[in-house]
N, C-alpha and C positions, 0 to 999 in steps of 0.2 A: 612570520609577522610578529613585530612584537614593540613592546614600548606602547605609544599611543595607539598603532593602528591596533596591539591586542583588545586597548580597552574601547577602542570603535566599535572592533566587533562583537565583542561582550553588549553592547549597549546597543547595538541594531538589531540581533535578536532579542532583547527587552522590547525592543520598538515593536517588532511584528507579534510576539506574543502577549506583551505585558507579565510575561514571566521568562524562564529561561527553556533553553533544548532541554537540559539534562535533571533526568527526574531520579528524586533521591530513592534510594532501595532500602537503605539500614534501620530495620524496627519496623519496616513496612509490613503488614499481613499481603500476601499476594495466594489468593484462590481463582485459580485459572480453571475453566474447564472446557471442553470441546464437545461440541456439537453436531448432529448432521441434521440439514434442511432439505427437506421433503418436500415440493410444491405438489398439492394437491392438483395441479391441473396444470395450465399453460402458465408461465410467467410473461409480462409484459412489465419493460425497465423503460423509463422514457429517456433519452437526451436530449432531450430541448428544442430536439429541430422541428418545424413545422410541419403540422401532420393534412395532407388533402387529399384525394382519391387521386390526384392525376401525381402524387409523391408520396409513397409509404413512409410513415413514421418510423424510421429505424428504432421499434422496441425489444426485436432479439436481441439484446445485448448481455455481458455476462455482466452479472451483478458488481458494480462499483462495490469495494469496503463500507462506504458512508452509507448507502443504502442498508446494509445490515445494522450498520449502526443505531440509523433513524427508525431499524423497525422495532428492536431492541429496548429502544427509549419510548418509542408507541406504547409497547406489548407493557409494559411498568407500566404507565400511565390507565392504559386501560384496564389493567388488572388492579389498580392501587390509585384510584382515580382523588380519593383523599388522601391527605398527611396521615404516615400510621405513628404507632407512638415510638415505632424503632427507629423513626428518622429525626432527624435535628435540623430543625426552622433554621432557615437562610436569615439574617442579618442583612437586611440593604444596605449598602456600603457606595461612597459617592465615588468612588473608582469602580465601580460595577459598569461592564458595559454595555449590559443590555438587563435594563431593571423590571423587565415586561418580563422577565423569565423566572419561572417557580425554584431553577435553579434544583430539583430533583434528578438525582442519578449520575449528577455529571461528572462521576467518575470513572464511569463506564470507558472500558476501554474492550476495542475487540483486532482480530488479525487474524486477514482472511477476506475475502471467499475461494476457496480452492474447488476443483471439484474429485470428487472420490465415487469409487465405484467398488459397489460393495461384492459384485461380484462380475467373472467375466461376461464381455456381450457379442450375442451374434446375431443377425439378420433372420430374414424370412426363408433365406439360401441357405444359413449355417455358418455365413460367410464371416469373420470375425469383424464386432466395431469395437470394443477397446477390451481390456482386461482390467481386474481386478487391483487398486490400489488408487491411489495418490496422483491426480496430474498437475504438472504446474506450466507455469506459463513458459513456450519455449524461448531460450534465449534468441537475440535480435541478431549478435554476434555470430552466427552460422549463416553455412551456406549449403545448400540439397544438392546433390548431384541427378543426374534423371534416373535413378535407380533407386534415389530417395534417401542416401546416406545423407548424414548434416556432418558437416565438417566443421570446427573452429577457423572463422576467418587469419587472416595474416593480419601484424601488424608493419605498416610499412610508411614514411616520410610523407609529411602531408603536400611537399613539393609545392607546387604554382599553383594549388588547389587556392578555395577563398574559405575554408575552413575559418570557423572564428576564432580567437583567441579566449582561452591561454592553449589551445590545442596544439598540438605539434606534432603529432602523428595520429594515422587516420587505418580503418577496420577494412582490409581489403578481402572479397570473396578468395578460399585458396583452389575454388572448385566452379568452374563454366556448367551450367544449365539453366533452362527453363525453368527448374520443377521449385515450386516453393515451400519450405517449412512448414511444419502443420501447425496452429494455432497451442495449443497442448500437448506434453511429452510427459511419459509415465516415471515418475518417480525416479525408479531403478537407470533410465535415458539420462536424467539430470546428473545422478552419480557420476554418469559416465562423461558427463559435459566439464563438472569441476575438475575428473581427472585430468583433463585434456584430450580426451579419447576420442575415436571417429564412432557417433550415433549409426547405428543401424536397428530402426524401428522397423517392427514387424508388418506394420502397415501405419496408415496416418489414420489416428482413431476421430472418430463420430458418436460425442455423446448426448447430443441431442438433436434435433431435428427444428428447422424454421416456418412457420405457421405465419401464412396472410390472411388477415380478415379483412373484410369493408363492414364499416358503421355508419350510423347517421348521426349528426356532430349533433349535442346536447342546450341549450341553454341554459347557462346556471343561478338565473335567476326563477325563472319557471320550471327548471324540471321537465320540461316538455322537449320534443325535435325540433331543431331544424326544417324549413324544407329548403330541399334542392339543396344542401350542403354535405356530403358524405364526406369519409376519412379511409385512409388504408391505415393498417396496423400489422406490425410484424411480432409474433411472438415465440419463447423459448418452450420447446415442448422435452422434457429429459428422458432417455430413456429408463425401465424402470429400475433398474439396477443403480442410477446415479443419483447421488445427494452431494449438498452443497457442504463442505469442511470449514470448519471457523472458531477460532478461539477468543474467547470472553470473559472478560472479570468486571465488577461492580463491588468493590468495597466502599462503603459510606462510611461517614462518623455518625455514631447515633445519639439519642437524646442525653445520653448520660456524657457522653465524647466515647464510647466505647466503639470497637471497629465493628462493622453488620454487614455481613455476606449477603448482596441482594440476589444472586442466584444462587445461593445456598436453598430460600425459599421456595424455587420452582423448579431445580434442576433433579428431584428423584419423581418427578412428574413422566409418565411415557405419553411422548406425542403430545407435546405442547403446542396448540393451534396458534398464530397470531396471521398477523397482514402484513404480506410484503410484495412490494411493487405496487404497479400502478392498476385502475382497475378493481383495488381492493382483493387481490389475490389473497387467496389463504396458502399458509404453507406450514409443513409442521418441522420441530426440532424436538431432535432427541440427545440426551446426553450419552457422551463415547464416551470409557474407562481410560482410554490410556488418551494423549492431547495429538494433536494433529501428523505429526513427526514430519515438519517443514527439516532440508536438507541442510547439514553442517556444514560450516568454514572447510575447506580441501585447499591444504597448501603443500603438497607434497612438490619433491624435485627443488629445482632450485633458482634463481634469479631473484631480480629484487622490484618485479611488476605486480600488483595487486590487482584483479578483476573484482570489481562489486555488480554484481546482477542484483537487478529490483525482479522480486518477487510479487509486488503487487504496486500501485504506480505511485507516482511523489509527487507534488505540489513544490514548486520554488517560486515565491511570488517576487516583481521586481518591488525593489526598493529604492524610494526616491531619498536623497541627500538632505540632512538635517547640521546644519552645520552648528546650530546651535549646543545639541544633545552629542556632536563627533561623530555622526553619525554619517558614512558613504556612502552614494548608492551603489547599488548594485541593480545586473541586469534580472539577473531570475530567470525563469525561462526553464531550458533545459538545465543551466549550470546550477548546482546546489547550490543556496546561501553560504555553505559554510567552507565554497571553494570561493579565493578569492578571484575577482574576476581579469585582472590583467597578470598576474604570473601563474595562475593557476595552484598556488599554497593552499595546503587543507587546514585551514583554520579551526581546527579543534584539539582541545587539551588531551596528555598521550594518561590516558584512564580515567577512569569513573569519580570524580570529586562529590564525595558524597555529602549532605548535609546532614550536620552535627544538632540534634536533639533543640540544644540550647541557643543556635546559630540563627541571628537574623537572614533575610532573603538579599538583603543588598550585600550582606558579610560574605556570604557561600559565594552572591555570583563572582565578587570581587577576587576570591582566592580560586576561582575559574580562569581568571582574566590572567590572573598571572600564575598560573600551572604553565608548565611546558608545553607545547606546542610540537604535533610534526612538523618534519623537515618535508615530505610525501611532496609531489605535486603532481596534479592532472596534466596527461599527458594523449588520452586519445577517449573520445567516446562513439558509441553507438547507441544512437537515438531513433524509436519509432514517431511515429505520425501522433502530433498533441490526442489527447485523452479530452475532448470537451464537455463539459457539462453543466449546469443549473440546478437549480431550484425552485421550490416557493416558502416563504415563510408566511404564517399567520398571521401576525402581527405587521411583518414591514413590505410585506408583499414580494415581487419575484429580488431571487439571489441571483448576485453578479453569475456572466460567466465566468468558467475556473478552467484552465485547460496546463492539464495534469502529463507528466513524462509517463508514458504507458511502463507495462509489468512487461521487464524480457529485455528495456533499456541497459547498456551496461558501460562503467566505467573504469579505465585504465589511469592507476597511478603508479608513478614511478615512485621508490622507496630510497633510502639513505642506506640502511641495514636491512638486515635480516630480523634481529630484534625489533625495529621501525614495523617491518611489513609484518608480522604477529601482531604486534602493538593494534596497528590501525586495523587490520582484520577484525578482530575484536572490538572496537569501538566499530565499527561498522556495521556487522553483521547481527540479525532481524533477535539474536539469543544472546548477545553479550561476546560470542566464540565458545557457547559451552552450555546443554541443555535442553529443554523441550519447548520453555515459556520465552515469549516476544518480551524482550526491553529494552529493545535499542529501536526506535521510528524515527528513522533521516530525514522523514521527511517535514519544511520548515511550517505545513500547516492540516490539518488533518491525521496528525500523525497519530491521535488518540484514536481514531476511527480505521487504521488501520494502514494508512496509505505509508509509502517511504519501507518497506521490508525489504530487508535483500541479503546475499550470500556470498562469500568474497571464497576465490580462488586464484589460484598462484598463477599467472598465463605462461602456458607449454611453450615458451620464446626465449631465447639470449636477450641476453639486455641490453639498451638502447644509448647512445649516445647524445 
């Protein structure tokens, strides 16, 4: 893409952000640090769906990113319920888009929830339920055979399928069975997934356990019950060996413009209480010494197919056509904004365009616009079942729903080169291609809260025609 539709798409990410994707690094202070969350007791996560006794509220769920986020912005709030004098008063500005807001913290960024276990688990038998380390979300991309190995799918011609476009080839199981994937695969598994390798898990781990209650539904204007209205509720119970993984930074400008580490303030704290989830859960965090060790870029062998796995899930909102501002739509959905949606081109510049010190916001975006571009183009995906979810805000009451590409989605592009396929691996992947700290979120909204992480690996295939 390039000429006018470059500057389209320059100008339709202004539209959905009011700012741009790519955030500058140079002069930046970045204090990242990691966490592990402890719920004191059950967790209960809500999604929105309606909760009655004759229909359980599905609240086992594993914690969304944004919910760490929101509790993260809580726990500040309640801990710092006033302006201190290390913060620097917000300016109301009439391009503010929402002026009801104290506008504190918002530079919080976090990535994650993973779950970790700090040591291995066995049953009441002795029986093993997971081991010791790291899980993440298992890719979508496999297939289990009935003896439990996961296989990487085939990629194979999308034929007289109705695949949409820009697709053109589609994720075929390489293995016939019944048995299905486990939700979670232990670190060391994933390794084994970038290489291309055949998974053989020792068992499909259990690391927590699911809890039905029945309640009697509340009034919230009286404080009092219901009668004759009860509710089922499902909740996450962990085992005790398991905490929640998650990394976090909050640098401010402070009163003087100087930069102020807001968890510098409470991160040599042990077991830091706050509220997370619904129900007012308590759960605690503790800071870890070394950061989470989310899995590197694995491009080994050879061809010129790029896999990106989402490690935690993406938002691509549609976009309606502004022809005034050059602006196209676009569907959204599962395809990223920043894949165009009838040839399937990755419309993003090939490295990090940083912004210069002295460099206006329309200047930078402009010398985005006209950077080079890949040649790349999407060529096959696998997509799980939408991620849905809600909200409530104080101020404007319930938030739209938002239905999100789940973690374990993965995408297949086709490359130009070999230097191409490095190139974009890097601009893709959740560390830049190199490191321990998140800087790259693909994803086109919640990306500061976590959503849009993912891992690019070479796929074990010849190349496609």
């Amino acid at each position: 893409m390039a000429g006018a539709n470059q500057e389209a798409f320059g100008r339709l990410h202004q539209a959905v952000f009011g700012r741009n994707l790519y955030q500058p690094s140079s002069g930046r202070i970045t204090m990242t640090y990691h966490f592990h969350i402890e719920p004191r007791d059950v967790l209960f996560m809500r999604d929105a769906k309606p909760m009655s006794a004759s229909d359980a509220g599905l609240g086992a769920n594993w914690p969304r990113p944004d919910q760490v986020w929101s509790a993260f912005i809580n726990a500040f709030h309640r801990r710092w319920p006033a302006m201190q004098t290390w913060e620097h008063k917000h300016n109301i500005k009439e391009s503010d888009r929402n002026k009801d807001s104290s506008f504190r913290f918002g530079a919080l960024k976090t990535g994650g929830l993973f779950p970790y276990a700090t040591a291995d688990g066995t049953d009441n038998e002795g029986k093993p339920l997971f081991k010791q380390g790291l899980y993440l979300p298992c890719p979508l991309d496999v297939a289990a055979d009935d003896s439990g190995k996961l296989y990487s799918m085939k990629l194979v011609p999308k034929g007289l399928t109705d695949l949409p476009a820009p697709l053109t080839h589609m994720f075929s199981a390489a293995v016939l069975g019944k048995a299905q994937p486990p939700q979670w695969i232990h670190a060391s598994d994933y390794a084994r997934y970038l290489a291309g390798e055949v998974l053989t898990p020792e068992f499909k781990p259990s690391l927590y356990d699911n809890e039905r209650h029945t309640g009697i539904a509340i009034n919230p204007e009286t404080g009092s019950t219901v009668e004759g209205q009860l509710y089922q509720a499902e909740y996450l119970r962990f085992h005790p060996e398991i905490r929640m993984a998650v990394q976090a930074e909050c640098v401010i400008v402070g009163e003087t413009r100087e930069k102020v580490d807001v968890f510098a303030r409470i991160a040599q704290e042990e077991n830091i209480p706050f509220v997370f989830g619904g129900q007012q859960g308590i759960a605690y965090m503790k800071r870890q010494q070394e950061l989470v060790g989310l899995p590197q870029n694995r491009l080994n062998g050879n061809g010129l197919l790029l896999r990106w796995t989402l490690l935690t899930p993406a938002l691509f909102p549609a976009i309606a056509v502004n022809s005034a501002k050059g602006i196209n739509a676009h569907p959204g959905g599962w395809l990223p904004n920043w894949v165009d949606a009838v040839s399937g081109k990755v419309c993003l510049p090939q490295g990090r365009i940083e912004k210069q010190p002295s460099e206006s916001r329309d200047a930078w975006r402009q010398r985005m616009v006209r950077a080079p571009q890949f040649s790349a183009t999407l060529v096959a995906a696998r997509i799980g079942k939408g991620l849905s979810f809600s909200g409530w805000d104080l101020q404007t009451g319930p938030k739209p729903t938002q239905v999100a590409v789940p973690a374990g989605s993965s995408y297949l592009f086709k490359c130009g080169s070999d230097e191409e396929l490095k190139a974009l691996a890097t601009t893709l992947a959740w560390n830049g291609g190199n490191g321990d700290v998140v800087v790259s979120r693909r994803s086109t909204l919640f990306g500061e809260k976590g959503f849009g992480l993912g891992v690019c690996s070479r796929l074990a295939q010849n190349n496609i025609n």
